[in-house]
N, C-alpha and C positions, 0 to 999 in steps of 0.2 A: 896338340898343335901349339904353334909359339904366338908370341904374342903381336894378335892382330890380324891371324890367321882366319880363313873362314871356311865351315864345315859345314855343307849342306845337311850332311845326314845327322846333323844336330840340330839343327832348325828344324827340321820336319817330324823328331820325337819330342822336342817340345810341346810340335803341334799337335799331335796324336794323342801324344799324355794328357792334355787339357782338355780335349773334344769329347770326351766322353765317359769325363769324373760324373762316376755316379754319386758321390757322397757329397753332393748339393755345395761342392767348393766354387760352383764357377756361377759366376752374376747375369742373371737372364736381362739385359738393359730393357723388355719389352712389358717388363713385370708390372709396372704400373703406367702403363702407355692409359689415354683415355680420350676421347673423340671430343671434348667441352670447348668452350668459345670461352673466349676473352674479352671485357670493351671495357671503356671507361669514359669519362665524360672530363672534359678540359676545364667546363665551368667556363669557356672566354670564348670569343668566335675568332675564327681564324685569324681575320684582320689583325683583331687584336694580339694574337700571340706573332702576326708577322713584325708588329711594331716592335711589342717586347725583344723579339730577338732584334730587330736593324738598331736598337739601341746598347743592345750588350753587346752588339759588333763594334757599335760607333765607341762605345767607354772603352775596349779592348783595347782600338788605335789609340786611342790617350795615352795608356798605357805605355808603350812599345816607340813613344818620341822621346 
């Protein structure tokens, strides 16, 4: 086909070919899935980190005159 062309029945042996390599070419993305939690601790109470941020907004606008 020329350039630009498009060929289903090439699309769908690509897919064919891949689906069912048995010689361990094709990447399981589920291989290290794992059910654990996440958390972490801010160290500052909220309040506090809402001030920190209203002042890195307020230094921004300084910026930007």
């Amino acid at each position: 086909m020329g350039f630009g062309s498009y060929d289903e029945s090439e699309q769908e042996r690509q897919q064919s070919d891949g689906a069912d390599a048995a010689d361990g070419s094709t990447v399981d993305a589920h291989e290290n899935d794992h059910e654990g939690e996440a958390s972490f601790e801010a160290g500052a109470s909220t309040d506090d980190l809402v001030s920190q941020l209203q002042t890195m907004k307020d230094d921004g606008d300084d910026d930007e005159e």
